[in-house]
C-alpha positions as CSV (number, residue, x, y, z in Angstrom):
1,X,-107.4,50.5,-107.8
2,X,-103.6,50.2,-108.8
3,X,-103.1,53.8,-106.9
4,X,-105.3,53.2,-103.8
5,X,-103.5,49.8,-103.4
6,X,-99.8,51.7,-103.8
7,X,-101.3,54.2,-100.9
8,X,-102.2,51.3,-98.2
9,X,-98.6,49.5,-98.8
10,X,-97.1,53.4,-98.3
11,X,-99.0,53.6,-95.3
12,X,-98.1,50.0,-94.0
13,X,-94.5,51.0,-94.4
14,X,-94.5,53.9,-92.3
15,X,-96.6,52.3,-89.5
16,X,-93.6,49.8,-89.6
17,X,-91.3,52.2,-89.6
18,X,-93.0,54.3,-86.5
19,X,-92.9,51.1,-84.8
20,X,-89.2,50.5,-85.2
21,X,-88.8,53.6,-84.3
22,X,-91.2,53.7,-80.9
23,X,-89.5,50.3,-80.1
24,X,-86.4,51.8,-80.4
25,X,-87.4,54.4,-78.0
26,X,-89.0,52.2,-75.6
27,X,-85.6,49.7,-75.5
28,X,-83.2,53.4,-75.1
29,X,-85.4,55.0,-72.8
30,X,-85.8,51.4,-70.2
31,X,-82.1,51.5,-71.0
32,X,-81.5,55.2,-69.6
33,X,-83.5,54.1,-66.6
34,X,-81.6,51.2,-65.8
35,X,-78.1,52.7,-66.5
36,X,-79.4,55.8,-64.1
37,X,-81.1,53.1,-61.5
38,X,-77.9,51.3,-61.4
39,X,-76.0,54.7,-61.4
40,X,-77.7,56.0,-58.5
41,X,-77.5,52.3,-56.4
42,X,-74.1,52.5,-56.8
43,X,-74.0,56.3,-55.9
44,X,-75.5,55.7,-52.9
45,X,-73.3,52.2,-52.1
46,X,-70.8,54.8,-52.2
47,X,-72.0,57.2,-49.8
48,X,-72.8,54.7,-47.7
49,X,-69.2,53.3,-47.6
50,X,-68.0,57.2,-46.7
51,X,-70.1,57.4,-44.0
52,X,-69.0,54.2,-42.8
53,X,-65.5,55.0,-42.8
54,X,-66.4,58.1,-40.9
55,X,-68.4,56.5,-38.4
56,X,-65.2,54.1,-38.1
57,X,-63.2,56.9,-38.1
58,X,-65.5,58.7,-35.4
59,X,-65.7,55.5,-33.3
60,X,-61.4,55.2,-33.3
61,X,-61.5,59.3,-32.0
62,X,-64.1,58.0,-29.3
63,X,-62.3,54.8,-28.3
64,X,-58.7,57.4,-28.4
65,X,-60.0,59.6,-25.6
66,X,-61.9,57.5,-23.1
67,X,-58.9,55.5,-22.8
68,X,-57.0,59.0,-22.6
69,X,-56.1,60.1,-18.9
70,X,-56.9,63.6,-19.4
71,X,-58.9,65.6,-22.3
72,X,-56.9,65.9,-25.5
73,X,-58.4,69.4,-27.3
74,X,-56.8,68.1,-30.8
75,X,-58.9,64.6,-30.2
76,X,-61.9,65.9,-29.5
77,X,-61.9,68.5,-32.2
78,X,-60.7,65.8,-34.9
79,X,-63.5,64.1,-33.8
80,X,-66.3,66.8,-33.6
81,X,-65.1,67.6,-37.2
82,X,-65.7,64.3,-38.5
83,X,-69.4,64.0,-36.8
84,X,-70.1,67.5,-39.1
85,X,-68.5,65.7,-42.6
86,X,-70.7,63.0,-41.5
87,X,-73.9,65.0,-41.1
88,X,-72.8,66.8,-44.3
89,X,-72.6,63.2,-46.2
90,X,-75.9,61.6,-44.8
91,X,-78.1,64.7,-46.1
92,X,-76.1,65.6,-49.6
93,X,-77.5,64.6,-53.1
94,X,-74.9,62.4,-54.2
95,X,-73.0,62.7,-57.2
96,X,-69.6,61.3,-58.7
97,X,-67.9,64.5,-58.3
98,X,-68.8,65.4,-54.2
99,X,-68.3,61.6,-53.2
100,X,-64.9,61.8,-54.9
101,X,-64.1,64.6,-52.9
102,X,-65.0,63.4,-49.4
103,X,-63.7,60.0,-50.5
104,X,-60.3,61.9,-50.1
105,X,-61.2,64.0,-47.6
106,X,-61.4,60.4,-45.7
107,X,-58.4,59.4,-46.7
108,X,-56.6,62.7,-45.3
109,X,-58.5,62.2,-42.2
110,X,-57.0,58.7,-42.0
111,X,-54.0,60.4,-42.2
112,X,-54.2,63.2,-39.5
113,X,-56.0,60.1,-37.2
114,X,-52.8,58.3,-37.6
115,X,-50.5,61.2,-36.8
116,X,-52.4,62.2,-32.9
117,X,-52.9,58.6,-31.7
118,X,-49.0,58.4,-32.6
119,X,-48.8,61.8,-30.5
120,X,-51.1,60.4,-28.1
121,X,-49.1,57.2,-27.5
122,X,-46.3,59.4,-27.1
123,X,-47.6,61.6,-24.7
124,X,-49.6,58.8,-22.9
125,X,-45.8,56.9,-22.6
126,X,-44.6,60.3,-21.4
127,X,-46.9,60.7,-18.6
128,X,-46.6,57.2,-17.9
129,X,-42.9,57.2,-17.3
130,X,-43.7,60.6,-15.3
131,X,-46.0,59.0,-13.1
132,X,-43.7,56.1,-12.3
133,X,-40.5,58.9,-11.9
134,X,-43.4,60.2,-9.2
135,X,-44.3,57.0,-7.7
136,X,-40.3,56.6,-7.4
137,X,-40.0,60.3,-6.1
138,X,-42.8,60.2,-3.2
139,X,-41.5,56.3,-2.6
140,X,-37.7,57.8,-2.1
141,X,-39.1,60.7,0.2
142,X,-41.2,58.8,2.0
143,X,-38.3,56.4,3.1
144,X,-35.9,59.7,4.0
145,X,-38.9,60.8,6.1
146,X,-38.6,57.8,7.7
147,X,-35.1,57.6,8.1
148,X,-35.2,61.5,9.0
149,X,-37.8,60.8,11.7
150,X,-35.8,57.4,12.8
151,X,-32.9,60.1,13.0
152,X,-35.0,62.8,15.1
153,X,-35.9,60.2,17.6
154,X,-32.4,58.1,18.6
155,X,-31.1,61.7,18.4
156,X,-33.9,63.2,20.9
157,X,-33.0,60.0,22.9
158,X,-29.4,60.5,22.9
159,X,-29.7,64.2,24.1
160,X,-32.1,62.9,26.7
161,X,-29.2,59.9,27.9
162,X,-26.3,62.7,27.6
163,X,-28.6,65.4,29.7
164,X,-29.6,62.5,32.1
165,X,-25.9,61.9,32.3
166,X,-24.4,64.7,32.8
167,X,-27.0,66.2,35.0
168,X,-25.2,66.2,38.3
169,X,-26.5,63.9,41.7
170,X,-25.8,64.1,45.2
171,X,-24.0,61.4,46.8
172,X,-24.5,62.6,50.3
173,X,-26.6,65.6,52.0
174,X,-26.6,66.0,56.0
175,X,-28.1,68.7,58.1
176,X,-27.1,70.3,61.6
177,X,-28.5,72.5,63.9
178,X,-25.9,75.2,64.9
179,X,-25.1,77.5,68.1
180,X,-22.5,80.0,67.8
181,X,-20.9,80.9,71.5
182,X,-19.9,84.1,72.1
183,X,-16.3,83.2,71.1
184,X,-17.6,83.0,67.6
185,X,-17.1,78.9,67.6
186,X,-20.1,76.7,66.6
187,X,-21.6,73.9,68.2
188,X,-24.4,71.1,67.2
189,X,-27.5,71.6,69.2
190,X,-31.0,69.7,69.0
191,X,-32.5,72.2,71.8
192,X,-34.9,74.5,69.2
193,X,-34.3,77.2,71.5
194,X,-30.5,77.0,71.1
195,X,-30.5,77.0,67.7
196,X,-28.8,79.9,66.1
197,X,-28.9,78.5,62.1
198,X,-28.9,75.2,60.3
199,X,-25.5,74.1,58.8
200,X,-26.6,71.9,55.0
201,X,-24.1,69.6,53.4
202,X,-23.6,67.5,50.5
203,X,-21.0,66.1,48.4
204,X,-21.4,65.9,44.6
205,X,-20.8,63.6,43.0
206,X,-18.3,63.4,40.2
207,X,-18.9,63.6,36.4
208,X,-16.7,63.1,34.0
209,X,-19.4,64.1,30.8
210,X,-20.9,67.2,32.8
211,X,-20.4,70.8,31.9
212,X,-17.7,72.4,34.4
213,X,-18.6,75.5,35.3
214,X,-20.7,77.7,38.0
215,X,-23.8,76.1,39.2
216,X,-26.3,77.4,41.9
217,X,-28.4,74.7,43.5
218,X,-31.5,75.6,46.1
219,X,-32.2,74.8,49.7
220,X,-35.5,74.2,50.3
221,X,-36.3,73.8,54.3
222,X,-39.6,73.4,55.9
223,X,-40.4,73.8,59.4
224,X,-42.8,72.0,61.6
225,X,-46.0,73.6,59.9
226,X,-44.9,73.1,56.3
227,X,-43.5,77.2,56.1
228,X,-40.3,77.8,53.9
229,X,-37.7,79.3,56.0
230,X,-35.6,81.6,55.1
231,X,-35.1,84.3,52.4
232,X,-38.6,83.0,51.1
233,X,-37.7,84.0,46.9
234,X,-38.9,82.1,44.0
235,X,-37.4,80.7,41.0
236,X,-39.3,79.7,37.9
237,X,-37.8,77.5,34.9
238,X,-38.1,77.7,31.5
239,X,-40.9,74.8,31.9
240,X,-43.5,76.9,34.1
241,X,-41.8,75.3,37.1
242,X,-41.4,77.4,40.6
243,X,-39.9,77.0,43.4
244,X,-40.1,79.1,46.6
245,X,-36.5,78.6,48.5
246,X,-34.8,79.4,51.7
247,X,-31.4,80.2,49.9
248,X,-30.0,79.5,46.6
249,X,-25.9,78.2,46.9
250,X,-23.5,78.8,44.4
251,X,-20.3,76.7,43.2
252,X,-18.1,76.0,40.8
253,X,-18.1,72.2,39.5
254,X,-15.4,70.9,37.5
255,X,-16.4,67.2,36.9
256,X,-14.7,65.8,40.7
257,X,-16.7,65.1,43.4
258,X,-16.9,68.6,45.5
259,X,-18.5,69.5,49.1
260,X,-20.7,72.5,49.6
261,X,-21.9,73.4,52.6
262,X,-24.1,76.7,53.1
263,X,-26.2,77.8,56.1
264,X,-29.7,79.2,57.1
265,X,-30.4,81.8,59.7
266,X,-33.4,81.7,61.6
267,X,-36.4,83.7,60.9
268,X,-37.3,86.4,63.6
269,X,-37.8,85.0,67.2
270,X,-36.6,81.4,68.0
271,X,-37.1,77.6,66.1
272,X,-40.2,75.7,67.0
273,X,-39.5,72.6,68.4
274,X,-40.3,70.0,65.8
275,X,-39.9,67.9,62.6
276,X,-37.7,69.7,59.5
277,X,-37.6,68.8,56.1
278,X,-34.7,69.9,53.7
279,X,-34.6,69.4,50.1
280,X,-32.0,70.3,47.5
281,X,-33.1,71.3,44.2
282,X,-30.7,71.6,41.0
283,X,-31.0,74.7,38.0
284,X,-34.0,72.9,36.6
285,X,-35.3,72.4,39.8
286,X,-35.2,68.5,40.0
287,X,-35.0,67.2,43.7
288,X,-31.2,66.0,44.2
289,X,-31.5,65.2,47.7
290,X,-34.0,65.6,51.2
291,X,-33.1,65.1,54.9
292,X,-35.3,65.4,57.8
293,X,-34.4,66.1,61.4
294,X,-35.8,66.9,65.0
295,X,-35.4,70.0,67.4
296,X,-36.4,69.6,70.6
């Protein structure tokens, strides 16, 4: 009985003994799971906060090149890079070790984020200052070309005042019908018959701002049916004007008022009886002077 009884209190003890021992178990292994439940929590806080800074990160690269005025390559690659590191921190297992590593990896980023949106600035100032320099520029040309054109214009005018100027007028223009008598001498006639050649005259007048020199100036008569009389030739300006003429006159003008007188045979056979029309025409063809008269 003594034995049997030593047995059971043997047995009780290591019962108690497996107990402690499963209860210790239990209480380490619940502890293990915590310790790894609160490991992993704060594991993924962590990985949360990396991809957060990224995405900030990301967001600041975004913001850096809409409000850039022309496509920065190192921006947008900075960028792109970041949206991979992202993608590579939203699928990874995390552990201490790789979350420590991209944790610095942000930081560096932060660094090389702060170094282009300095250069940006920079350039963005640059081109800033260049556009304003252009502004200035086209502003500066755009008042010469004004000033040129205000130039061009009261200069064309002035060469138009000093070529109306000195562009020489008649002051007088007469027109006789001649007969020369067998002694040579001429005499004024109005009998159409009579008429040997018209005698043309005009006076100058004088011009103190004109070019001296020779000049040729062109009579122009007409007889009763509108004909040209005389040598018949044409003379064409630089313009596209013409002119057909019964003689062209030549002189030589040096600023004083001058006389010229020239004559114009008749054509085969006699004058008709009727009105005539002389005009007087200078180099460029402008009409100086016109006088009419009557043969009988």
């Amino acid at each position: 009985m003594t034995e049997t009884k030593n047995n059971n209190n043997g047995l009780k003890v290591v019962a108690g003994l497996l107990g402690v021992v499963l209860l210790g178990t239990i209480i380490y292994t619940v502890s293990l799971y915590q310790d790894k439940k609160a490991t992993t929590e704060a594991l993924t806080q962590e990985k949360e906060l990396v991809v957060e800074d990224l995405n900030n990160l990301k967001s600041e690269y975004d913001k850096a090149i809409l409000e850039s005025n022309a496509t920065n390559e190192e921006l947008v690659a900075a960028r792109d890079n970041i949206a991979k590191y992202i993608d590579s921190v939203s699928s990874m297992k995390a552990d201490i070790a790789t979350l420590s590593r991209y944790r610095r990896q942000v930081s560096v980023l932060k660094a090389e984020r702060e170094e282009l949106l300095k250069q940006v600035d920079s350039l963005t100032q640059s081109n800033s200052l260049l556009a304003m320099q252009r502004d200035s520029t086209f502003a500066e040309l755009e008042q010469q070309t004004v000033f040129n054109d205000s130039l061009i214009i009261q200069n064309t005018q002035l060469a138009d005042a000093v070529e109306k100027g000195s562009a020489l007028n008649l002051s007088t223009i007469s027109v006789d019908a001649i007969k020369e008598r067998n002694s040579g001498k001429l005499v004024s006639t109005r009998r159409a018959r009579a008429t040997d050649k018209f005698k043309v005259c005009f006076t100058i007048a004088d011009n103190v701002i004109a070019e001296a020199g020779d000049r040729e100036f062109y009579i122009e008569v007409l007889g009763p049916q509108g004909n040209v009389l005389g040598e018949g030739l044409t003379k064409t300006t630089e313009e596209g004007s013409s002119l057909t003429y019964s003689k062209g006159t030549n002189f030589y003008y040096e600023n004083d008022a001058l006389d010229v007188c020239d004559y114009i045979n008749k054509p085969s056979g006699d004058f008709q009886d009727g009105n005539y029309m002389v005009n007087v025409y200078d180099n460029k063809l402008k009409l100086l002077g016109t006088s009419s008269f009557e043969l009988k």
